[in-house]
Each structure stands twice: as C-alpha cells, then as structure tokens.
ZATORMI-229643 format. One line per field, with one value per residue: residue number from 1; residue in three letters; z, y, x of N, C-alpha, C in turn. Coordinates in Angstrom, 2 decimals. Example, Ala and Ser with C-alpha at 12.3 -4.5 7.8 and 13.67 -1.06 7.14 Angstrom:
seq c(1,2)
type c(ALA,SER)
nup c(7.80,7.08)
nnorth c(-5.69,-2.25)
neast c(13.19,12.85)
caup c(7.80,7.14)
canorth c(-4.50,-1.06)
caeast c(12.30,13.67)
cup c(7.80,7.87)
cnorth c(-3.30,0.03)
ceast c(13.20,12.90)
//
This chain:
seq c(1,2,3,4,5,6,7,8,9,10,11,12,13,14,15,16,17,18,19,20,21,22,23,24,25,26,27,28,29,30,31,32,33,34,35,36,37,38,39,40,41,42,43,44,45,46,47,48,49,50,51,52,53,54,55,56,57,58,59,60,61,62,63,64,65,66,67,68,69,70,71,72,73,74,75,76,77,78)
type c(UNK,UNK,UNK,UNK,UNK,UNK,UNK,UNK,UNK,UNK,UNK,UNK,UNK,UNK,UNK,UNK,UNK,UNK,UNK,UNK,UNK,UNK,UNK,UNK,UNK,UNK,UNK,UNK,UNK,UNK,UNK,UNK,UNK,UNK,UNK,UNK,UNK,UNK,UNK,UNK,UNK,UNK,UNK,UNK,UNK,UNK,UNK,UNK,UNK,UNK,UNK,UNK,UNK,UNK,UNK,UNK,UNK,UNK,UNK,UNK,UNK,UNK,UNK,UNK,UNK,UNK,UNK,UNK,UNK,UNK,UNK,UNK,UNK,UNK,UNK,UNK,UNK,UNK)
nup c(70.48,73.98,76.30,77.51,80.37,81.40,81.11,82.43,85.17,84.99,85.01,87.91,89.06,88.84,89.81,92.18,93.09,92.77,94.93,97.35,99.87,99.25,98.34,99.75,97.89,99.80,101.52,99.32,98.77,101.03,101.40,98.81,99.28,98.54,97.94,99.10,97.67,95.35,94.70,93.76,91.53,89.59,89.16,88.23,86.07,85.60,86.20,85.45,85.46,87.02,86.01,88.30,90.44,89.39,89.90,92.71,93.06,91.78,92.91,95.42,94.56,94.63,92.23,89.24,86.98,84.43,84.20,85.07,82.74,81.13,79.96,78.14,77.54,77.01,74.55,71.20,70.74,72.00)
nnorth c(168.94,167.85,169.30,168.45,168.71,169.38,166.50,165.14,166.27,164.93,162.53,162.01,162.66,161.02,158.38,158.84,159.21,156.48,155.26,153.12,153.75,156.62,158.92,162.09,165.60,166.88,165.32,163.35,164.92,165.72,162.85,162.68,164.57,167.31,171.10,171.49,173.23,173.56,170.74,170.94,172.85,171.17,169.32,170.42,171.46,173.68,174.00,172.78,170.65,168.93,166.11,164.88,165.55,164.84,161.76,161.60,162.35,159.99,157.89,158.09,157.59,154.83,153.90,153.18,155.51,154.17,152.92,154.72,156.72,154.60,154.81,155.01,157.81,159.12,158.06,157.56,160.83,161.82)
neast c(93.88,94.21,96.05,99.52,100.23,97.25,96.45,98.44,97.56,94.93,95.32,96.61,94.48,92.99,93.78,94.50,91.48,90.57,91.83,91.05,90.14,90.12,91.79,92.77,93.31,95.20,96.51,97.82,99.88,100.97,102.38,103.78,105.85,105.48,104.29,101.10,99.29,100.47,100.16,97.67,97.39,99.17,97.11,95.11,96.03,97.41,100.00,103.26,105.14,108.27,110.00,110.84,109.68,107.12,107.91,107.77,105.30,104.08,105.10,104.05,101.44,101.70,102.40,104.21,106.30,106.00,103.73,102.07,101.92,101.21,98.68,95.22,94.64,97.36,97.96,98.19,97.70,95.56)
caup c(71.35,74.93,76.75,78.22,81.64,81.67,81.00,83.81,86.31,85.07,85.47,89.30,89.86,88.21,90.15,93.73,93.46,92.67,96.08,98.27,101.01,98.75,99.04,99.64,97.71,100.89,101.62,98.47,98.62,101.97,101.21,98.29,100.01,97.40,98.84,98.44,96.46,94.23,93.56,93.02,90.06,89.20,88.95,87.49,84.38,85.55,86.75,84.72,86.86,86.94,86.26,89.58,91.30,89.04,90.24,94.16,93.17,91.29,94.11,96.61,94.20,94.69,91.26,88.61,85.72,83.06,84.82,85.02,81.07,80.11,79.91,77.08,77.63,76.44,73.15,70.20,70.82,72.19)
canorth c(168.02,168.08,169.73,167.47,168.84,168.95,165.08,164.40,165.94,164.19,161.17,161.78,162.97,159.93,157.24,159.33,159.12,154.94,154.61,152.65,155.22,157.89,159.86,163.48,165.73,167.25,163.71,162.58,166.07,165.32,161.79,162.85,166.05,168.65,171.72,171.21,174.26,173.02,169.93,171.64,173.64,170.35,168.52,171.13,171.74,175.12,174.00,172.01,169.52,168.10,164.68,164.37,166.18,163.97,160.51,161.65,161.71,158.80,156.71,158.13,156.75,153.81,152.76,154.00,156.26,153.25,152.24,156.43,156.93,153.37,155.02,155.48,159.54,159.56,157.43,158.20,162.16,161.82)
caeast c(94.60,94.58,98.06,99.96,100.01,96.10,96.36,99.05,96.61,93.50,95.41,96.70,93.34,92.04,94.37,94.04,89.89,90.41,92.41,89.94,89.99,89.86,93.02,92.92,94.83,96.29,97.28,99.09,101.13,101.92,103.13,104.67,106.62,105.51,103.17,99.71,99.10,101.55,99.16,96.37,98.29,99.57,95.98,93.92,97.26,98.15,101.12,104.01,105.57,109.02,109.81,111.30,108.52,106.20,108.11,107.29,103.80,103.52,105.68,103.16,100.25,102.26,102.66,105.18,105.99,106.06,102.57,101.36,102.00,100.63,96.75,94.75,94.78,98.69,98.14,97.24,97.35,93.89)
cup c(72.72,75.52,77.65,80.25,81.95,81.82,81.92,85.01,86.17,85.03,87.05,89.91,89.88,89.40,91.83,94.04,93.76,93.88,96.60,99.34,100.50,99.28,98.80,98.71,98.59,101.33,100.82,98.53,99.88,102.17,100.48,98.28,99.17,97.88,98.11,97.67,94.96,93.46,93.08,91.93,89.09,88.64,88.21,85.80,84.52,85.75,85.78,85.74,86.32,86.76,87.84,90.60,90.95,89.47,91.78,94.22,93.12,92.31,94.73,96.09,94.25,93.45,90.49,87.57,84.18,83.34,84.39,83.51,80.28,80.09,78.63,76.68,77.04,75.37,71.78,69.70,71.62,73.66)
cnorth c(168.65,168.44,168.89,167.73,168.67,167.13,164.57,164.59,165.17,162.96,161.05,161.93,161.15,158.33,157.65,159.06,157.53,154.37,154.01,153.31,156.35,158.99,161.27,164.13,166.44,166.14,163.14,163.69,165.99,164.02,162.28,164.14,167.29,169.48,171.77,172.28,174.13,172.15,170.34,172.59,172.51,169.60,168.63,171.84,172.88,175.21,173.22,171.27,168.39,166.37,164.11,164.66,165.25,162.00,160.48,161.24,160.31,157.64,156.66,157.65,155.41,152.82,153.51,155.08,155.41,152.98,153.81,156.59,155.73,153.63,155.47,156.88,159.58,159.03,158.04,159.97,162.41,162.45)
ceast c(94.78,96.03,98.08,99.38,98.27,96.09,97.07,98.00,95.72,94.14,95.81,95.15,92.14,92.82,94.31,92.85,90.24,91.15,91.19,89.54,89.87,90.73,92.70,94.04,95.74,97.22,98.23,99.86,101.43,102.84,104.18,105.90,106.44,104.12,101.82,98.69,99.75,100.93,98.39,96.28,98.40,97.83,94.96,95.39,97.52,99.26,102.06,104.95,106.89,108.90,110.45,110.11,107.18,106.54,107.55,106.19,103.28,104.09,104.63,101.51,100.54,101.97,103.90,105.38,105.53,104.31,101.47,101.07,101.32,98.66,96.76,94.97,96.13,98.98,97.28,96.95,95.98,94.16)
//
C-alpha cells in the first residue's frame, strides 16, 4: 500500500498539471503562502503536511478538501 503522503502529492501534482495554464509549482506555493521547497517535499511524499498547510494548498488549487480526498487513489487502500 502506497503512504499516504506519497498519494497527497501525486494528487496536488496531479490537479496542478490539469490547470489550463499549467500551474507551476513555484506558483501554487506562492499562492498558497507555504515555501516552495516545502512543496516540493510535499509533492514528491518526503514531506508530511499539515491539514492546515494542506487546506492553503488545496484553496489555491481552488477546490476543496471534501473534493481533494474524493479520488480514486484514497479508496479502497489502493
């Protein structure tokens, strides 16, 4: 079973590529105020990431946490 944190990044990474402009991740860590070394911990699962630190993001993907967690990747164990 995949670790969680691996699976939160591969989903910001996964919902940042599908912007239409194609968001940087210097860009969403500057939207979302958290340092952009920080994402790149965060994206690649080295990092473990508050839920408060993880709501910034997900605001600045401009959708939510109920919306973030509703993917296939967090069901099932898979």
């Amino acid at each position: 079973m995949e670790d969680i944190s691996a699976k939160i990044g591969k989903r910001i990474v996964a919902l940042r590529k599908a912007k239409p402009v194609g968001l940087s991740q210097e860009k969403l860590a500057y939207i979302a105020d958290v340092d952009r070394t920080y994402m790149t911990g965060i994206e690649t699962g080295k990092r473990k990431v508050s839920v408060v630190v993880l709501a910034k993001i997900v605001k600045a993907l401009d959708t939510d946490l109920a919306a973030f967690f509703n993917d296939e990747s967090f069901r099932d164990g898979k």
